[in-house]
C-alpha positions in Angstrom: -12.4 27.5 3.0 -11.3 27.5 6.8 -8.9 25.8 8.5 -11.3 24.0 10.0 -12.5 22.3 6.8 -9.1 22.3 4.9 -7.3 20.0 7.6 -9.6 17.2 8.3 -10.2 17.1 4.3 -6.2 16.5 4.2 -6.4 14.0 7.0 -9.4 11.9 5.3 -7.5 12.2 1.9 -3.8 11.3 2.9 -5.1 8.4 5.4 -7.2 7.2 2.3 -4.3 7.3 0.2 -2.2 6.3 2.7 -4.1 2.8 3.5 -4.5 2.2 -0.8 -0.1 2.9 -1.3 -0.2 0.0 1.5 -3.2 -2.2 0.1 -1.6 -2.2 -3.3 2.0 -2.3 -2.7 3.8 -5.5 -3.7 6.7 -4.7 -1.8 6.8 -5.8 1.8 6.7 -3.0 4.4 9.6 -4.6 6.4 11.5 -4.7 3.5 10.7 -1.3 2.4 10.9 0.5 6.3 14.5 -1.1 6.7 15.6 -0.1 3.4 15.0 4.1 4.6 18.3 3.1 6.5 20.4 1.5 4.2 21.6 4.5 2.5 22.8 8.2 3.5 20.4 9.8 1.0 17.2 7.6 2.5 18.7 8.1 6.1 18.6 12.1 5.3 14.8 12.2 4.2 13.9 10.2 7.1 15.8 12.1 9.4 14.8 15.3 8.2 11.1 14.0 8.6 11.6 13.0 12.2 12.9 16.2 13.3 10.2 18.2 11.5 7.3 16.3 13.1 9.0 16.3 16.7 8.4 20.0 16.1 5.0 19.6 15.7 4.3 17.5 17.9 6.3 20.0 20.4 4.0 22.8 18.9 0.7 20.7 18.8 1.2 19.8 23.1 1.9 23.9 23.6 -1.6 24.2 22.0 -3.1 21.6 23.6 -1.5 23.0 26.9 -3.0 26.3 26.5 -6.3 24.9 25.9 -6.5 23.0 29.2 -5.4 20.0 28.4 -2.1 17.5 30.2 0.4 15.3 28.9 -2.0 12.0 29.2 -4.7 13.3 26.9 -2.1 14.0 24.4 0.2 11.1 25.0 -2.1 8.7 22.3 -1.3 11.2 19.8 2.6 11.0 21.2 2.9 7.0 20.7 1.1 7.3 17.3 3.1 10.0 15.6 6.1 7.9 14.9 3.8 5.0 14.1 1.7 6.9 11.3 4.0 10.1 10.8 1.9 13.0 10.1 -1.4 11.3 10.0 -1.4 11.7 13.9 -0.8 15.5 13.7 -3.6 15.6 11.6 -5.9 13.7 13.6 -5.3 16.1 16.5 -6.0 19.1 14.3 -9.0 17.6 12.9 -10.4 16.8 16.4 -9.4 20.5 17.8 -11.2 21.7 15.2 -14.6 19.7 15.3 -14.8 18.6 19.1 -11.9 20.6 20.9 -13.7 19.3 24.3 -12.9 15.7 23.3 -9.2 16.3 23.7 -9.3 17.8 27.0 -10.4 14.3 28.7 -13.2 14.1 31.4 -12.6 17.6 32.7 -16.1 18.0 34.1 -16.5 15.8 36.4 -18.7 16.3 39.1 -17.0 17.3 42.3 
């Protein structure tokens, strides 16, 4: 299997499992979100994951960059990443990989 088929089938299955943890949680997601900071060890993890998907994102824009594309093609993937975490990264990986054009905005327009 490619790349090309591995990452969107991770993005279908973690936003599917993603959207089920939050269907079927009894817990509050307020609750829950606010309690990542109420402790060193939580704070760490979180932290940790914010740094590691700042570099991704950092990575993902050089990519998209050397493809063609500017900062306000990209910027909806930008806004969503610290709303959704990695599901954003994925989406732009599985979108490079099935219509890389999409990304790139209206490039061809006529002159």
């Amino acid at each position: 299997m490619t790349m090309q088929r591995i990452v969107p089938l991770v993005f279908i299955l973690f936003t599917g499992f993603t959207l089920w943890v939050l269907a079927t949680s009894n817990q509050n997601f307020l609750t829950w979100f606010l309690g990542l900071f109420t402790t060193p060890e939580s704070l760490q993890v979180v932290l940790d994951l914010a740094i590691a998907l700042l570099l991704v994102m950092y990575l993902l824009y050089r990519d998209h960059q050397s493809q063609g594309g500017g900062l306000r093609s990209f910027l909806p993937f930008v806004i969503a990443t610290p709303l959704l975490g990695v599901i954003a990264p994925l989406a732009y990986l599985s979108l490079r990989s099935w219509w890389p054009t999409m990304l790139l905005g209206n490039t061809n327009k006529p002159a």
